[in-house]
N, C-alpha and C positions, 0 to 999 in steps of 0.2 A: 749571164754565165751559162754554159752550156755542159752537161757532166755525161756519161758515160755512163752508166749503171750495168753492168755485165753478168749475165746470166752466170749457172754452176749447174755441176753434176754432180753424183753421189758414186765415188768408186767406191764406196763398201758403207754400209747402215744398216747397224743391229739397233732393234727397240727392245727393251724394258716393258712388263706389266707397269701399266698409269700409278701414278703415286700423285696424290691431291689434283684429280684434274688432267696432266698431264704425263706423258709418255716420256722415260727417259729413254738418250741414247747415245752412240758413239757412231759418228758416220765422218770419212774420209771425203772430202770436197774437192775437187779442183774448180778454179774461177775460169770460167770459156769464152769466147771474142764474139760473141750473139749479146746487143748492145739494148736497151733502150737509151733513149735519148729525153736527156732532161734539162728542162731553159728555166733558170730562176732568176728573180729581179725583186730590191725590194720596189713595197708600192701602196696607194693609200689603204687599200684592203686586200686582204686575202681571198684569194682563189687558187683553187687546184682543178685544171682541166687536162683531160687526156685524149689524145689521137690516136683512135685504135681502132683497128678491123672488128675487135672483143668488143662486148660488153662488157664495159670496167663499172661496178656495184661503188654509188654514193658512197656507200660507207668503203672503205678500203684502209690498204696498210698508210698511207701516203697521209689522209686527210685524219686516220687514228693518233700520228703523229703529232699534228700539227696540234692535234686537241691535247696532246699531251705539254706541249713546249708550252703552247699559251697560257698552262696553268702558274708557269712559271718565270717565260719572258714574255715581254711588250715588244710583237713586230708587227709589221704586216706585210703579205712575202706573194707576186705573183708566179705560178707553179705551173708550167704545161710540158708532160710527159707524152713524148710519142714513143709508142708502142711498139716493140720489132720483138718482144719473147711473149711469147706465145701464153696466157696464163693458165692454170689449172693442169700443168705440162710435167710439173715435177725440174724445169729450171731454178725456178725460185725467185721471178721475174718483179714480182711485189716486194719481196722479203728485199733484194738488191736496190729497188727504186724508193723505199723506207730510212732503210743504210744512206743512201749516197745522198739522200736530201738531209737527214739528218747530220751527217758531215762538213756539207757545204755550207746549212744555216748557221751552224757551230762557228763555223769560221767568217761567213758574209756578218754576221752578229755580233757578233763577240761574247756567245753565250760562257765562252771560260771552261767547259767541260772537258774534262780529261777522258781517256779512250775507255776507261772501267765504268766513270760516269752516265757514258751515252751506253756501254751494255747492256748499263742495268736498266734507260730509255727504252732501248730494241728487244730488251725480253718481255717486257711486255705487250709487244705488237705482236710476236712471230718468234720462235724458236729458229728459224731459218736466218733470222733478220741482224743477231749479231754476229757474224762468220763477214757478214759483207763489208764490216766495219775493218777486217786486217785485210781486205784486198789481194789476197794471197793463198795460194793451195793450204787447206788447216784440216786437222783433227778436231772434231767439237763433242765435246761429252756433256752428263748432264741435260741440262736443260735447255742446251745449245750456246751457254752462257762460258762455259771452258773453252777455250780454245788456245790454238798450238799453231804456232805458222809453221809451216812443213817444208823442204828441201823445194826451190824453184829449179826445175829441168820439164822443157816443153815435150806434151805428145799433142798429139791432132785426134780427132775423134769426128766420126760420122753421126750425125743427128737424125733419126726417125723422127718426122715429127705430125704427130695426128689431126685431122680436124674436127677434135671433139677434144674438151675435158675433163677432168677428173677430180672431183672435189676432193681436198686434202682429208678431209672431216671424215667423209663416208670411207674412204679406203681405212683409216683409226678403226672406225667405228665397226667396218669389218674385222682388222686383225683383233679387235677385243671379241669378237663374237666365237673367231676361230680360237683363242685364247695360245697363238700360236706366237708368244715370245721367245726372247734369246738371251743367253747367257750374257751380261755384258762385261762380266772377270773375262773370260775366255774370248771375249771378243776382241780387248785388247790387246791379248795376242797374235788374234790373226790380224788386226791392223798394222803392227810391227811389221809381222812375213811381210805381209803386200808394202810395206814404205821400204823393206829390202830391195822387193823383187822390181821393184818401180827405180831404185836408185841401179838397178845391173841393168835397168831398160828390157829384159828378156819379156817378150810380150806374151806367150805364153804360159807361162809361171806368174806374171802379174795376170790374166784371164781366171787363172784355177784360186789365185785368193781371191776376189772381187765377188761381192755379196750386197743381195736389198732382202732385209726382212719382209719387207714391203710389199714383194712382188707378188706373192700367192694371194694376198687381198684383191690387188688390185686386179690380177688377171683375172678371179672371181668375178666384182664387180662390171667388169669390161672384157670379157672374152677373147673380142677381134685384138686386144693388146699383144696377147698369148700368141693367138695363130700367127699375124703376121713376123713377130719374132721368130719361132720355128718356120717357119715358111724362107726368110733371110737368113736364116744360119741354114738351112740345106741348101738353100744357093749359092750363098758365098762361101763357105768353109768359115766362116768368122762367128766368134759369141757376141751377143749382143746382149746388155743389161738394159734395168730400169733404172731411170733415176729419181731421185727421191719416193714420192706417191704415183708418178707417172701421169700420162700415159708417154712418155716419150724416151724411146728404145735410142741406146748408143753405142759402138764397138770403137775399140783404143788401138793407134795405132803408133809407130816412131816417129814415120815418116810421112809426110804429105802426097807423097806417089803413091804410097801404099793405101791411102784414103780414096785417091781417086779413082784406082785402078776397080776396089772393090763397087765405090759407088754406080760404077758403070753397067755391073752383072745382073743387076736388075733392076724395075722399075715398082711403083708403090699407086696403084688409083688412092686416090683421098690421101696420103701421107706427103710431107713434104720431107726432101733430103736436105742437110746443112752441112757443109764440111766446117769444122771450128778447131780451134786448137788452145792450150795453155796461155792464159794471161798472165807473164811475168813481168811483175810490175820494179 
């Protein structure tokens, strides 16, 4: 069987000061068309192997999984993920290849789990990890364990995308340092504005709501994130955000001509460009 695991963006994420461990929050997702690719079979023993340009770490979201199911079903399942999202990027490329193996063994198995069931499987891997289970643009709050599926209408977005990554962990460990959290009452208001301005398509007015707590850490720990940011918004006229922990800059646009048009105004040493757009499923 062959799955699809689709990267995501963060049009807007306010954190919380950590409460037991971890950091609450409220961030707006859209699911993006930058794919890994997943082949599963059952078979006499488990393995999970991966095809990546990356060093993919033994331990990971995929095989934290699998130690989790076993404690509970008798399979044995062969796993090989080829690699196309980039990790340590702030796509979410782990957290989406977690998701969509957990979904498929659910159903090649017959482990029975209902969609709240397998949440409360994926919040313990990744706070990222259960958004990927509704397949769909959402609001996640908490502990990433609330979600909301959100109005499906497509934009296209331009991908920065860097040759270096970003540990999720050190940029946390930065914004605790900076002690530089956000309101997350007042943050569910401006997620409203931007689910307006994103249903009028005005892409403008969807720019001036769109927010990452995140990004002042991260440009700390990673500098060149920063510049070349500034450096593509004065050549293109367009904003560019973080997504998630980053390193990986994006600009929103309607229409597909209008991705291309700016793609062209300049070029990136060491970054790579990706035009991508809304996955509605």
């Amino acid at each position: 069987m062959l799955i699809k695991a689709p990267a995501k963006i963060n049009l807007f994420l306010e954190v919380g000061e950590k409460k037991n461990s971890l950091h609450p929050l409220i961030s707006l997702v859209d699911i993006v068309s930058l794919y890994d690719f997943i082949y599963i079979k059952p078979s006499e023993k488990t393995n999970v192997n991966f095809i990546s340009k990356w060093k993919i770490p033994q331990e990971n979201t995929v095989t934290k999984l699998i130690s989790i199911l076993k404690k509970r079903f008798n399979f044995e399942v062969d796993i090989k993920i080829e690699k196309k999202i980039p990790p340590g990027t702030g796509l979410g490329g782990g957290s989406s290849d977690a998701a969509y193996v957990l979904l498929y063994l659910n159903k090649i198995f017959n482990f029975g789990l209902n969609i709240d069931e397998m949440i409360e499987i994926a919040k313990e891997i990744g706070s990222d990890v259960p958004l990927f289970l509704v397949r769909k643009r959402c609001l996640i709050e908490n502990f990433g364990e609330k979600i909301k599926i959100c109005d499906d209408f497509k934009f296209f977005y331009l991908l920065l995308i860097p040759n270096f990554s970003i540990k999720t962990s050190d940029v946390y460990n930065k914004l605790d340092q900076l002690g530089d959290f956000g309101d997350l009452t007042y943050a569910k208001e401006k997620v409203k504005i931007l689910l307006e301005k994103l249903k009028e398509g005005d892409i403008n007015k969807i720019e001036k709501n769109m927010f990452n707590r995140l990004e002042k850490a991260c440009f700390e720990i990673n500098s060149e994130v920063k510049e070349v940011r500034d450096e593509v918004e004065k050549k293109t006229g367009k904003r560019f955000f973080l997504s998630g922990s980053g390193g990986v800059l994006f600009s929103i646009f309607k229409g597909k001509e209008e991705v291309e048009k700016i793609n062209h105004l300049f070029f990136l040493k060491n970054w790579e460009k990706l035009e991508v757009e809304s996955v509605c499923l």
